[in-house]
Structures are given as C-alpha cells and as structure tokens.
mmCIF file as Biopython writes it, N, C-alpha, C and O atoms, coordinates in Angstrom:
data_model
#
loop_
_atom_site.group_PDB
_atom_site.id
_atom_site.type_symbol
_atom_site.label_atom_id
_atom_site.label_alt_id
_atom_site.label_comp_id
_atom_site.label_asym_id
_atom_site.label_entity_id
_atom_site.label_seq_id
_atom_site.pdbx_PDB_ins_code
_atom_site.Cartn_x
_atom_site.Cartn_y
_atom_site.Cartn_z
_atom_site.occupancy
_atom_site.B_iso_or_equiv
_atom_site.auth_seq_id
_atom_site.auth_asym_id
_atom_site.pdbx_PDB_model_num
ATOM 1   N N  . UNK A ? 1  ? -14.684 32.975  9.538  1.0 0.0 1  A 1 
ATOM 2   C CA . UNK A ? 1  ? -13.929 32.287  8.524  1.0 0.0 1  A 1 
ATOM 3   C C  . UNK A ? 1  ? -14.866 31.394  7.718  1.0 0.0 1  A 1 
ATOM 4   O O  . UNK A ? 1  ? -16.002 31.082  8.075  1.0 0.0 1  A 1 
ATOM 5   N N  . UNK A ? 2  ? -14.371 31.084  6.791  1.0 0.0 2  A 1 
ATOM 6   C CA . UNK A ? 2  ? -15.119 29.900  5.685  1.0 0.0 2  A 1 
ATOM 7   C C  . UNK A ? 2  ? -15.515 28.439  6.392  1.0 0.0 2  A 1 
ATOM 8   O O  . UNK A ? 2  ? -15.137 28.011  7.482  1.0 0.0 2  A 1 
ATOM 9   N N  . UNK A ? 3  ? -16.188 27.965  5.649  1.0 0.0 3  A 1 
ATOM 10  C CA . UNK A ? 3  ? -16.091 26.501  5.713  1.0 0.0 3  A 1 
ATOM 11  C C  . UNK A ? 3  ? -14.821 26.073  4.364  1.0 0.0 3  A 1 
ATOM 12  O O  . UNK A ? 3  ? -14.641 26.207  3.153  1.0 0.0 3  A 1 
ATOM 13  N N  . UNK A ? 4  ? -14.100 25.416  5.749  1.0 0.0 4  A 1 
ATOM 14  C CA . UNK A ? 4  ? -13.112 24.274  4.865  1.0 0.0 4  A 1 
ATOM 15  C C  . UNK A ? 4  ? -13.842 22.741  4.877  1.0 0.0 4  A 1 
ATOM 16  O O  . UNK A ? 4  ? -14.651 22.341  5.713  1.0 0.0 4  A 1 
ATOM 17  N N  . UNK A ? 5  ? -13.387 22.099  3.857  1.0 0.0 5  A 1 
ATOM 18  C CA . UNK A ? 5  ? -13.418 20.682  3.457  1.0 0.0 5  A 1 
ATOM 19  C C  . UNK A ? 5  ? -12.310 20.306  3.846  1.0 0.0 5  A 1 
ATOM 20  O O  . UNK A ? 5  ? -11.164 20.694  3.619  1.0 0.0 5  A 1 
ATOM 21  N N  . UNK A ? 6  ? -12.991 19.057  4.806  1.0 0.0 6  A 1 
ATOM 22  C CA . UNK A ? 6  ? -11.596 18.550  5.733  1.0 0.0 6  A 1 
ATOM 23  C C  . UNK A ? 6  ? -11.408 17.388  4.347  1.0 0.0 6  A 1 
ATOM 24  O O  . UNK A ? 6  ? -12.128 16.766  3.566  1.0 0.0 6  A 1 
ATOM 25  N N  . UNK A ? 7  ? -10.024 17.572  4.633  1.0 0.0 7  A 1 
ATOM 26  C CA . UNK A ? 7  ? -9.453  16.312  3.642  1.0 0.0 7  A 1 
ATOM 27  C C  . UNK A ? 7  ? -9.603  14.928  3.967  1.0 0.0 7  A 1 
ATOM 28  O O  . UNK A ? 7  ? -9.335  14.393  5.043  1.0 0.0 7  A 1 
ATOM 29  N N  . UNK A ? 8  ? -10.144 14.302  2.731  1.0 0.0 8  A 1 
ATOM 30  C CA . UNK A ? 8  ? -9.943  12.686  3.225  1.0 0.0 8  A 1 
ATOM 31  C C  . UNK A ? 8  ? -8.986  11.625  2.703  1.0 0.0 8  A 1 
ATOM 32  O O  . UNK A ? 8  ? -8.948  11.264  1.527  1.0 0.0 8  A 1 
ATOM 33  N N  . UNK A ? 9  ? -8.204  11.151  3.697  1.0 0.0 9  A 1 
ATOM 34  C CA . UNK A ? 9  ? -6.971  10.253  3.298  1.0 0.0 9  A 1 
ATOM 35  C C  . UNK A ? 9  ? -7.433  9.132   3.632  1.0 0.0 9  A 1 
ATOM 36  O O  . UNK A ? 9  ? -8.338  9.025   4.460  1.0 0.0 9  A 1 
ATOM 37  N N  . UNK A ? 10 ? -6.703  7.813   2.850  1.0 0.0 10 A 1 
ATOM 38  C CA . UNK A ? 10 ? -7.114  6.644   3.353  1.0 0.0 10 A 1 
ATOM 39  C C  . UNK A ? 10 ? -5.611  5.817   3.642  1.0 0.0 10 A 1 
ATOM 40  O O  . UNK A ? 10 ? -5.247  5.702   2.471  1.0 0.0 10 A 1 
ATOM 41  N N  . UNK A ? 11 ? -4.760  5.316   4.279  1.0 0.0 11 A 1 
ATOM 42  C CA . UNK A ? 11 ? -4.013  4.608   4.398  1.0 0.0 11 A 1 
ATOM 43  C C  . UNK A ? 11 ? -3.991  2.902   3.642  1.0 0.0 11 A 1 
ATOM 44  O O  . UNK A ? 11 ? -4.992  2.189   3.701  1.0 0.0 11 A 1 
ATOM 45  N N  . UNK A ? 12 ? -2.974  2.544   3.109  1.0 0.0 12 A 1 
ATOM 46  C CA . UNK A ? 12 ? -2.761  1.627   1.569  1.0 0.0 12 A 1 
ATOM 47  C C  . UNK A ? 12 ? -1.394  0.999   2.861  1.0 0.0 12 A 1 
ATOM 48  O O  . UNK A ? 12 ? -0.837  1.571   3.798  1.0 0.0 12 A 1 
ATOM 49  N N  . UNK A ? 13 ? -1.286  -0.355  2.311  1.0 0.0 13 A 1 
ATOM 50  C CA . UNK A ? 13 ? -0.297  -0.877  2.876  1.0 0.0 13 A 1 
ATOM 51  C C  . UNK A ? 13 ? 0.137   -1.631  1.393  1.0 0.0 13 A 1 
ATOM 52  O O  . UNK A ? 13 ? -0.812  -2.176  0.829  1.0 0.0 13 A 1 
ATOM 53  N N  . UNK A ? 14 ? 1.581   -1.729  0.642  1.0 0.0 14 A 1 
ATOM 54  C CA . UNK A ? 14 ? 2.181   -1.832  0.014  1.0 0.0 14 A 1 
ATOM 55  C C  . UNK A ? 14 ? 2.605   -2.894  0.522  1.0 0.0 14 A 1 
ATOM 56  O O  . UNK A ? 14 ? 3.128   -2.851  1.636  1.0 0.0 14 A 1 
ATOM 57  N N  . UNK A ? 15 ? 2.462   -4.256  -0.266 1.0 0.0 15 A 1 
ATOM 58  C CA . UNK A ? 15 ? 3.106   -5.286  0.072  1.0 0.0 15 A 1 
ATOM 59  C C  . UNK A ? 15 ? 4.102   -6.184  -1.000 1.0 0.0 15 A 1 
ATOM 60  O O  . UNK A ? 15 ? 3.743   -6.413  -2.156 1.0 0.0 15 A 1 
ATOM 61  N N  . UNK A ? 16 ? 5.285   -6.611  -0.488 1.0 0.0 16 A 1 
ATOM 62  C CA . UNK A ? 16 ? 6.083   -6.869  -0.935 1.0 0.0 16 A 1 
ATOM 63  C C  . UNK A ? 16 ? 6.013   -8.504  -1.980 1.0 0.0 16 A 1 
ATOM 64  O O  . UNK A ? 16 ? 6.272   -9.588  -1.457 1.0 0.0 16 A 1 
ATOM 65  N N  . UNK A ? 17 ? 5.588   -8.356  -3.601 1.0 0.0 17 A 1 
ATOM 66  C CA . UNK A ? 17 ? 5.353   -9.441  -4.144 1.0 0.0 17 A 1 
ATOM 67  C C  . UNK A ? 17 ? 6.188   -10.696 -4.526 1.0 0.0 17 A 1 
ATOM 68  O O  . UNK A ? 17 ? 5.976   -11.500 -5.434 1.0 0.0 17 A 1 
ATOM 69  N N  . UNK A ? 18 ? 7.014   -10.669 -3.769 1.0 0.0 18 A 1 
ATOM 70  C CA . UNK A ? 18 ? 8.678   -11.647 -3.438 1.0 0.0 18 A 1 
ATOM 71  C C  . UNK A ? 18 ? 7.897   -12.254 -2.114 1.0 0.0 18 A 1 
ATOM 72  O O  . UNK A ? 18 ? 8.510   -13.273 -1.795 1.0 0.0 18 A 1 
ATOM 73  N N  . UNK A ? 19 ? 6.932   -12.062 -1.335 1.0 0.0 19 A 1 
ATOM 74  C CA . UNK A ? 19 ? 6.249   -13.071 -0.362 1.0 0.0 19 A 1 
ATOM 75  C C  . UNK A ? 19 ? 7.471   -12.598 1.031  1.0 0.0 19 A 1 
ATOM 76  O O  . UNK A ? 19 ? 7.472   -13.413 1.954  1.0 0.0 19 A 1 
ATOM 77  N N  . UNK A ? 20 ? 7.953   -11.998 1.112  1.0 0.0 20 A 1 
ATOM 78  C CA . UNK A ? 20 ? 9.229   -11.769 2.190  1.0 0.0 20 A 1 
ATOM 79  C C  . UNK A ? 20 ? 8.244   -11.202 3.220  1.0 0.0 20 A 1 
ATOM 80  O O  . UNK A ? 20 ? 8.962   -10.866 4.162  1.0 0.0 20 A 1 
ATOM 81  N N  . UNK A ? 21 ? 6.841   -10.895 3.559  1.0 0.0 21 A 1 
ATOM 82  C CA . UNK A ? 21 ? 5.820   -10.275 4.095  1.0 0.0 21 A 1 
ATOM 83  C C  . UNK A ? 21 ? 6.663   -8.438  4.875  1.0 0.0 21 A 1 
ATOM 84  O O  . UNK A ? 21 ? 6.324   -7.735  5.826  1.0 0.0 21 A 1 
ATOM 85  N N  . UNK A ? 22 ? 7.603   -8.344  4.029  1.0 0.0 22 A 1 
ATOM 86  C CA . UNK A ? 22 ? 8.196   -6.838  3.792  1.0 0.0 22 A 1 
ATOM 87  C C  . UNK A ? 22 ? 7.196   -5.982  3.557  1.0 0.0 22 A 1 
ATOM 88  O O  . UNK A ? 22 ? 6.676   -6.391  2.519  1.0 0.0 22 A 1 
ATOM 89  N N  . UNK A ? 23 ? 6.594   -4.972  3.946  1.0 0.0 23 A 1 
ATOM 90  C CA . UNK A ? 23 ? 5.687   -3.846  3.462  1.0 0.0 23 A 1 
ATOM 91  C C  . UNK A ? 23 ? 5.825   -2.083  3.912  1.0 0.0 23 A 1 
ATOM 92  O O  . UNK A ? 23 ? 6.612   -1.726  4.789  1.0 0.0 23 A 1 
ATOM 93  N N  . UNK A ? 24 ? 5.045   -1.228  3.254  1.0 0.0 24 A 1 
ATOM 94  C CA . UNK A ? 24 ? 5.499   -0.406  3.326  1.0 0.0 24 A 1 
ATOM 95  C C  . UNK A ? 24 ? 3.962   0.498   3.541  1.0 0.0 24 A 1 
ATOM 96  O O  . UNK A ? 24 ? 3.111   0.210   2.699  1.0 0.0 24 A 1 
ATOM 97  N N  . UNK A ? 25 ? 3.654   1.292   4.331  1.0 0.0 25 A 1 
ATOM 98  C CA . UNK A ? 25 ? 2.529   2.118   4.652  1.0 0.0 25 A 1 
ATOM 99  C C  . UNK A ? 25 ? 2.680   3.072   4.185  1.0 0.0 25 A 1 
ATOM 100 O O  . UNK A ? 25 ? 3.727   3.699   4.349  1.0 0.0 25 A 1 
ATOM 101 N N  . UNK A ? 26 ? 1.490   3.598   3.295  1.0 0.0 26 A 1 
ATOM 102 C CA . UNK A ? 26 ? 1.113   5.154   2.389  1.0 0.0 26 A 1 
ATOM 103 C C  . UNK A ? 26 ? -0.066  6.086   2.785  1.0 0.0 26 A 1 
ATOM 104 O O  . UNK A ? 26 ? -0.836  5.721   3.673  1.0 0.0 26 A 1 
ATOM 105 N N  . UNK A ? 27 ? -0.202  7.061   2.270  1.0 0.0 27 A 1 
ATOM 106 C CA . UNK A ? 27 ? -1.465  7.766   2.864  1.0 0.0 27 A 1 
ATOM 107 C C  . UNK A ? 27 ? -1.720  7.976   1.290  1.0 0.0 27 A 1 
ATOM 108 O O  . UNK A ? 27 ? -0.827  8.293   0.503  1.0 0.0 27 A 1 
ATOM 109 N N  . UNK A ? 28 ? -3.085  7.752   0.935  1.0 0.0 28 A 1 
ATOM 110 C CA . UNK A ? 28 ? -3.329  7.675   -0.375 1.0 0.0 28 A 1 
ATOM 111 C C  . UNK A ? 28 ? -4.691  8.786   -0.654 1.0 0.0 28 A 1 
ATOM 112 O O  . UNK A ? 28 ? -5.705  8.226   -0.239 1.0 0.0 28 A 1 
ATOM 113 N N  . UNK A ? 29 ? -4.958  9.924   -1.121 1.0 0.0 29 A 1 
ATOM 114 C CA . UNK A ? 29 ? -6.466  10.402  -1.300 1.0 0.0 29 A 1 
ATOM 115 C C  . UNK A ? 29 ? -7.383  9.372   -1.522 1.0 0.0 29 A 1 
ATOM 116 O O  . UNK A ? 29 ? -7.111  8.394   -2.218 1.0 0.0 29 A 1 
ATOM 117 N N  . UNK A ? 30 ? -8.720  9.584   -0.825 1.0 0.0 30 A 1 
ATOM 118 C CA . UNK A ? 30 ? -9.469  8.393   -0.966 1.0 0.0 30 A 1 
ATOM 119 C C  . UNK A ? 30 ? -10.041 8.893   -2.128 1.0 0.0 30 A 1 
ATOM 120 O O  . UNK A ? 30 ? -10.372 7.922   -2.807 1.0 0.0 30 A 1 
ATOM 121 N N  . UNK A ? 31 ? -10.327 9.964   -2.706 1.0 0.0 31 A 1 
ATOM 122 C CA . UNK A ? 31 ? -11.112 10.435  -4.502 1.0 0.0 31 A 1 
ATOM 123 C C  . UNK A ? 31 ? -10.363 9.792   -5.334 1.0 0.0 31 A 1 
ATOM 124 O O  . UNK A ? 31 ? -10.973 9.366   -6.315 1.0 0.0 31 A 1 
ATOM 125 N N  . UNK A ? 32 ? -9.022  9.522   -5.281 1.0 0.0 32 A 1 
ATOM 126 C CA . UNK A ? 32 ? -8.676  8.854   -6.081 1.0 0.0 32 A 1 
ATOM 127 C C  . UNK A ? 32 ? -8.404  7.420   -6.358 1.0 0.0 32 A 1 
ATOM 128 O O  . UNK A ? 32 ? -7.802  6.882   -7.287 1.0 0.0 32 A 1 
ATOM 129 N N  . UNK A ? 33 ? -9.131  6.837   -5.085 1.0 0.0 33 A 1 
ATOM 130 C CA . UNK A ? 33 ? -8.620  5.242   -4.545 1.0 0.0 33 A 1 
ATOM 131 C C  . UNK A ? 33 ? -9.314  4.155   -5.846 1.0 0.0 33 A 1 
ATOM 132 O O  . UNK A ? 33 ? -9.641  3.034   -5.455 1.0 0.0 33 A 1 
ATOM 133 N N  . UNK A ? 34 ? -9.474  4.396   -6.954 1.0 0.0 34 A 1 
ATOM 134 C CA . UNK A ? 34 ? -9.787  3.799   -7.818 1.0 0.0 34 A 1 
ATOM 135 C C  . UNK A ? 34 ? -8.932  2.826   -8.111 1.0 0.0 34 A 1 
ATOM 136 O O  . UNK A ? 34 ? -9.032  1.626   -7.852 1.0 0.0 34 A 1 
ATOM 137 N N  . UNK A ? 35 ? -7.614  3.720   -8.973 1.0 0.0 35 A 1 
ATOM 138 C CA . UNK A ? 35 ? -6.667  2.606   -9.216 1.0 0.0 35 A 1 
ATOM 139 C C  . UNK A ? 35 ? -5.981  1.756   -8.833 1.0 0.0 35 A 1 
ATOM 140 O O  . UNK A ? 35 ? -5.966  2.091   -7.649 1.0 0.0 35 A 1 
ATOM 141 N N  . UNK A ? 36 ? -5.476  1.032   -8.869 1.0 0.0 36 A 1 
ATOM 142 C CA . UNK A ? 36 ? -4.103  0.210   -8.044 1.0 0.0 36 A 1 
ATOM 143 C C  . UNK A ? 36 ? -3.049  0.680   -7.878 1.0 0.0 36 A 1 
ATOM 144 O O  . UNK A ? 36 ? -2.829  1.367   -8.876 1.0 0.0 36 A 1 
ATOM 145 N N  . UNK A ? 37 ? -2.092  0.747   -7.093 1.0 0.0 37 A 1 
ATOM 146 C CA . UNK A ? 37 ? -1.175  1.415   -7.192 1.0 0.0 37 A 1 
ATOM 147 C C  . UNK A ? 37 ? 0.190   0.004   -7.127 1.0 0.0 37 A 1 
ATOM 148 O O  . UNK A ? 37 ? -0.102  -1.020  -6.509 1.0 0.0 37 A 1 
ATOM 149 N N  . UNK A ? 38 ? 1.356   0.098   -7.692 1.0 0.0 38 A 1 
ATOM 150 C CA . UNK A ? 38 ? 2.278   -1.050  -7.913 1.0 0.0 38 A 1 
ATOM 151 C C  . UNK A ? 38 ? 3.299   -0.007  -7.837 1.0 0.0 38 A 1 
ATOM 152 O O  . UNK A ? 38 ? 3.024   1.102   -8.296 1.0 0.0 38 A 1 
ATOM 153 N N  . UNK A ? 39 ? 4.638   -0.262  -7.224 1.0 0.0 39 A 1 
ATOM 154 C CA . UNK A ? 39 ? 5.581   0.549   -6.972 1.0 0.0 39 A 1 
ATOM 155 C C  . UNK A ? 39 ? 7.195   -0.764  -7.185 1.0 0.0 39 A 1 
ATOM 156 O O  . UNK A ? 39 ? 7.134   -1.986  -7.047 1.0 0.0 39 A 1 
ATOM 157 N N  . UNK A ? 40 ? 7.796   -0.364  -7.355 1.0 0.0 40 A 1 
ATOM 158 C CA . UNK A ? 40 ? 9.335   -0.991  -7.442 1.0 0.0 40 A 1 
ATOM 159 C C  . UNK A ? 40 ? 10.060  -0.198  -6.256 1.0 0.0 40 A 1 
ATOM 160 O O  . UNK A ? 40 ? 10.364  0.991   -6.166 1.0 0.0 40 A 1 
ATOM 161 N N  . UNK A ? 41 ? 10.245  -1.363  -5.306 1.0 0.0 41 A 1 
ATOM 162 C CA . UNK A ? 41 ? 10.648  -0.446  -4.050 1.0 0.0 41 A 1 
ATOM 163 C C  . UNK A ? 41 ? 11.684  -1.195  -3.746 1.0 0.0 41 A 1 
ATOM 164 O O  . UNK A ? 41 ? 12.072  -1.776  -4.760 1.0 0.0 41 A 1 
ATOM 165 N N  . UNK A ? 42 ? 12.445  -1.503  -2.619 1.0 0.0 42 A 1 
ATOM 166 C CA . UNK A ? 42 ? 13.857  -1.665  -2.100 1.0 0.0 42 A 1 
ATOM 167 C C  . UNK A ? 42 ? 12.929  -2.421  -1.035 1.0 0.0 42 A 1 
ATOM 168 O O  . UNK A ? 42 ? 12.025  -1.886  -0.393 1.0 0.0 42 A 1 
ATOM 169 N N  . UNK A ? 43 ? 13.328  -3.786  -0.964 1.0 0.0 43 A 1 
ATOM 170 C CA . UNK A ? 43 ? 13.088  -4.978  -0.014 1.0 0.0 43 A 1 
ATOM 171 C C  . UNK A ? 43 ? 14.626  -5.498  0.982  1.0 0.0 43 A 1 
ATOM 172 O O  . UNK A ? 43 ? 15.564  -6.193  0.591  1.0 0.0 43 A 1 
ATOM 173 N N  . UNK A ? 44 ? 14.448  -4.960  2.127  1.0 0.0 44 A 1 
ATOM 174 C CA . UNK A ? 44 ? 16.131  -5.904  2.695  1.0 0.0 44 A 1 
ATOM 175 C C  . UNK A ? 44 ? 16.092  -7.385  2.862  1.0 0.0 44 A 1 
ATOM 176 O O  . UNK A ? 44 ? 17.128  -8.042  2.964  1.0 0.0 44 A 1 
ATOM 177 N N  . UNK A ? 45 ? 14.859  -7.931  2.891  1.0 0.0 45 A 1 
ATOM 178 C CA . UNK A ? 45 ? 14.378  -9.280  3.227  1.0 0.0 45 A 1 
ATOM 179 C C  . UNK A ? 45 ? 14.715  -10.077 1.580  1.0 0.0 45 A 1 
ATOM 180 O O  . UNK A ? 45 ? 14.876  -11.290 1.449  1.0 0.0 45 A 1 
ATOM 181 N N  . UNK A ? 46 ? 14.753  -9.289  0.694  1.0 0.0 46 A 1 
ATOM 182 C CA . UNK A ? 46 ? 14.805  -9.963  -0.484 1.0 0.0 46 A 1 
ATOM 183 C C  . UNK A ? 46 ? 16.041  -10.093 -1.703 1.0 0.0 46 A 1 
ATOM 184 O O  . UNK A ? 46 ? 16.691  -9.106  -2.045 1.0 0.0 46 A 1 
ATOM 185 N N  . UNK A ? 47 ? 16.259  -11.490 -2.307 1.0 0.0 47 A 1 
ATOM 186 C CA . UNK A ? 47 ? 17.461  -11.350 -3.240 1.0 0.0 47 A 1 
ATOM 187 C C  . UNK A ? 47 ? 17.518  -10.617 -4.415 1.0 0.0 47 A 1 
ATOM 188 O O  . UNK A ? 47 ? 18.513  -10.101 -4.923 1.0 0.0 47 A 1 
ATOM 189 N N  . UNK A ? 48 ? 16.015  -10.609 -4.927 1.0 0.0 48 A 1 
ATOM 190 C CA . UNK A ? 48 ? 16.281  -9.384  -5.805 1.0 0.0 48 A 1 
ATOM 191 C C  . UNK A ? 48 ? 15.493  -8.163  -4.882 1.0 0.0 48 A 1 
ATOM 192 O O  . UNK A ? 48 ? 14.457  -8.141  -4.218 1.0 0.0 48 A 1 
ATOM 193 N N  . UNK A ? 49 ? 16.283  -7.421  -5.125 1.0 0.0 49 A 1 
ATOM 194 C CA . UNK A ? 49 ? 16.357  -5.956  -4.099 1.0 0.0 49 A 1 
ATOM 195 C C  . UNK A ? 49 ? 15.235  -5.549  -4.603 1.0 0.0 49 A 1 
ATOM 196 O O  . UNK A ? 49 ? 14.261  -5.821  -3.901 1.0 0.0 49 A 1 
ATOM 197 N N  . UNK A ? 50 ? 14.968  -4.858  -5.802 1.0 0.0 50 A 1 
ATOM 198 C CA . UNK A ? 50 ? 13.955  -3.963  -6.524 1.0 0.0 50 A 1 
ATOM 199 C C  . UNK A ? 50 ? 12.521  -4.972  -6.791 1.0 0.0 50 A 1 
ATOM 200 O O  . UNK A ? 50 ? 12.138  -5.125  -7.951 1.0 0.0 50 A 1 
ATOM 201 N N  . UNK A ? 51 ? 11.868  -5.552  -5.787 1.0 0.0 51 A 1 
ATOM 202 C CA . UNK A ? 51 ? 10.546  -6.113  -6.559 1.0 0.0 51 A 1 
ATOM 203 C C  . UNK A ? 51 ? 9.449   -5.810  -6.608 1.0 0.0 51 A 1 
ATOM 204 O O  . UNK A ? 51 ? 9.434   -5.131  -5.581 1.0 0.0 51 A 1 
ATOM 205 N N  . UNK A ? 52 ? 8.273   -5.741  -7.052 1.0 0.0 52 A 1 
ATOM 206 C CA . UNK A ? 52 ? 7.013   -4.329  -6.932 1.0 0.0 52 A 1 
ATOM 207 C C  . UNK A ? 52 ? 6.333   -4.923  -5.664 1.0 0.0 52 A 1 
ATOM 208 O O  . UNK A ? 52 ? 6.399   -6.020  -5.110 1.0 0.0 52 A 1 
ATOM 209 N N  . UNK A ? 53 ? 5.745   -3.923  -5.455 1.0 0.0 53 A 1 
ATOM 210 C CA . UNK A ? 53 ? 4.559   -3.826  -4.095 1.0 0.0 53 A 1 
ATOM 211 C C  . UNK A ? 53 ? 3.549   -3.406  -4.642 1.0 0.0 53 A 1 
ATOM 212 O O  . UNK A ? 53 ? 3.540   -2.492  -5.466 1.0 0.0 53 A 1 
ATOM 213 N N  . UNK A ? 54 ? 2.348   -4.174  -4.150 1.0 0.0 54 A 1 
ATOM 214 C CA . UNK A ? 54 ? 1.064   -4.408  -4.541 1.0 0.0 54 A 1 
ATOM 215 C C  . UNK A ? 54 ? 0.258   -3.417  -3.338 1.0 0.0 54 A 1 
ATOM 216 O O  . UNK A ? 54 ? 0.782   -3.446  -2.224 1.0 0.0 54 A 1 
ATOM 217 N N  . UNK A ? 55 ? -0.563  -2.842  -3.450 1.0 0.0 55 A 1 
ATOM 218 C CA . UNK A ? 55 ? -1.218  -1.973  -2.735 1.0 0.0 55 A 1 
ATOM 219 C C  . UNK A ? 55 ? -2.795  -3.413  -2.239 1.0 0.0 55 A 1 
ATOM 220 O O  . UNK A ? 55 ? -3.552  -4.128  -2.896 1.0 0.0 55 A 1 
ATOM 221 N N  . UNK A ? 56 ? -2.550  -3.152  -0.789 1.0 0.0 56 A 1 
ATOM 222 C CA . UNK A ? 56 ? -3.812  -3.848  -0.141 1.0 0.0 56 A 1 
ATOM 223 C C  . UNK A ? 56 ? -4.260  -2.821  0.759  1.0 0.0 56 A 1 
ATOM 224 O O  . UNK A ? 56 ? -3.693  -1.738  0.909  1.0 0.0 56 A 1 
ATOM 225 N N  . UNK A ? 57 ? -5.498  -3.275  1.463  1.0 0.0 57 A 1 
ATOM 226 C CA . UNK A ? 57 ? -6.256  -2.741  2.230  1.0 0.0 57 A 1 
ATOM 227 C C  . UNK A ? 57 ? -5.101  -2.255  3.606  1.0 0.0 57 A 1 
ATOM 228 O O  . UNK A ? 57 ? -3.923  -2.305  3.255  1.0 0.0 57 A 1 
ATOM 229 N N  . UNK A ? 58 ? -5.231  -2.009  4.416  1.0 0.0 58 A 1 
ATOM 230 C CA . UNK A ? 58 ? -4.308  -1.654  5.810  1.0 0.0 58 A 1 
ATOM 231 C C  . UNK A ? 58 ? -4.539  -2.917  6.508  1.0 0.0 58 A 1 
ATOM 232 O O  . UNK A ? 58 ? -3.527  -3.419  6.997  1.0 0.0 58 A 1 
ATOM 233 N N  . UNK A ? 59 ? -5.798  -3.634  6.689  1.0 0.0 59 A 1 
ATOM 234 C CA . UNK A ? 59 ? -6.221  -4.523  7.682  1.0 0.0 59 A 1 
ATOM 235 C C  . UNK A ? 59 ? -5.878  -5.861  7.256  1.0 0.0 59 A 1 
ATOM 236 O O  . UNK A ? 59 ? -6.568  -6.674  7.872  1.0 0.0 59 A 1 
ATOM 237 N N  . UNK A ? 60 ? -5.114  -6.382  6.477  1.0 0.0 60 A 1 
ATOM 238 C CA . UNK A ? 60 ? -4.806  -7.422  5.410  1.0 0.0 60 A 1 
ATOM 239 C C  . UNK A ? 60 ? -3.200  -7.810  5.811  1.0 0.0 60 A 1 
ATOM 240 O O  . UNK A ? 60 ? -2.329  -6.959  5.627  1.0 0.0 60 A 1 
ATOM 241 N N  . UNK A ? 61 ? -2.804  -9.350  6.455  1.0 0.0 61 A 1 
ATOM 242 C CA . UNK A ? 61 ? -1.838  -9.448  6.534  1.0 0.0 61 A 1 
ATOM 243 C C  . UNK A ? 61 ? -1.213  -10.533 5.511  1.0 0.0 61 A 1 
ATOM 244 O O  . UNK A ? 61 ? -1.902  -11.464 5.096  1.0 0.0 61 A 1 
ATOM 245 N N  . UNK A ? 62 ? -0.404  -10.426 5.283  1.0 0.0 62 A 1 
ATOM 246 C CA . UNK A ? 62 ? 0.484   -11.726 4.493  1.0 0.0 62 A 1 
ATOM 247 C C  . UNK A ? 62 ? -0.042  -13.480 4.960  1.0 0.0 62 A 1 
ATOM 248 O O  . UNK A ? 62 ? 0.013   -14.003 6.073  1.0 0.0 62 A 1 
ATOM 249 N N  . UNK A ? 63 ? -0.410  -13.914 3.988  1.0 0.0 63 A 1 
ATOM 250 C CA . UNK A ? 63 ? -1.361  -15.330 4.218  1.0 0.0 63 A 1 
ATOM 251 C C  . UNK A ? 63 ? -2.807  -15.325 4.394  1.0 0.0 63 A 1 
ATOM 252 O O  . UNK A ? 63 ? -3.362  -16.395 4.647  1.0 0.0 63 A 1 
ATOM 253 N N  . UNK A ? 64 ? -3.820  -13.723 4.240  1.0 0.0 64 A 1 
ATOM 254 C CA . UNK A ? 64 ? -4.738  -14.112 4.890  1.0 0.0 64 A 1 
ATOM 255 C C  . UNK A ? 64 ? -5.481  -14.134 3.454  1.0 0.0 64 A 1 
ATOM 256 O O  . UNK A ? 64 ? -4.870  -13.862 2.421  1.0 0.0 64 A 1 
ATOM 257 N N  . UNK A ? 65 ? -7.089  -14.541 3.479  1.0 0.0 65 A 1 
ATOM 258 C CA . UNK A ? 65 ? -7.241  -14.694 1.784  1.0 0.0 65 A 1 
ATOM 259 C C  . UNK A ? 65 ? -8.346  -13.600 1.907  1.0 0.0 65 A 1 
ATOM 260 O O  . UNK A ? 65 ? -8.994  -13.448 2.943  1.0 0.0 65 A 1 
ATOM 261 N N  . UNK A ? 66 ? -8.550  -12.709 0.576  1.0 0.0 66 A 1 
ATOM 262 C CA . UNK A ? 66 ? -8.658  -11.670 0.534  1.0 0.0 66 A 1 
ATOM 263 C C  . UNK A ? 66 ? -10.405 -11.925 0.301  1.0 0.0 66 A 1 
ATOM 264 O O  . UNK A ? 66 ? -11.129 -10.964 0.040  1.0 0.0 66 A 1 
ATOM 265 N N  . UNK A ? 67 ? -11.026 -13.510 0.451  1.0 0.0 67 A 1 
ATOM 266 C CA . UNK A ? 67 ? -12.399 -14.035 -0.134 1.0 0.0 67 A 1 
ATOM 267 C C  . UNK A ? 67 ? -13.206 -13.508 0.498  1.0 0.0 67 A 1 
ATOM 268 O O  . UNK A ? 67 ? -14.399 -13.718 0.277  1.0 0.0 67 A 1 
#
C-alpha cells in the first residue's frame, strides 16, 4: 500500500465571553490554525443565551493570564 499522511488535528477550547467560565472543546486542522475562530453558541450559565466564544489554547483556564 501507499504512504498515507497521517492527519494533524489540534484541539481549541472555545470559551465563553460572558466570563460564566462555560466552554466548549473543538478539533481544529492545525494547517489552518492561523485564524481565530469566534462562534455564537448557546451558554446555560448565561442571561443572554447566544454570546460568542473565543477560541484559546486547550491548556488555558478561565482567570489565568495568557502573559
């Protein structure tokens, strides 16, 4: 058989910008990990329901500083 190219994914943790430390885990291609990614997602922790999520590293929790 051929050589395949194993795929490379990187995991993105989506965090909730209402501070509710609500988040949401993605598998993202790492060729494309350039941009940012911002999503309008559904928070239960929050009064407005629909508020965007900010894409951070996986290892990054709510309060820690990103310096």
């Amino acid at each position: 058989m051929g050589d395949k190219k194993k795929k490379t994914f990187m995991f993105i943790r989506l965090v909730s910008a209402a501070g509710t430390g609500f988040f949401y885990a993605k598998r993202k291609s790492a060729k494309k990990a350039l941009e940012k990614l911002e999503f309008r997602k559904y928070d239960p922790r929050c009064i407005l329901e629909w508020p965007p999520f900010i894409a951070v590293p996986l290892g990054w929790r709510c309060g820690e500083s990103t310096v």
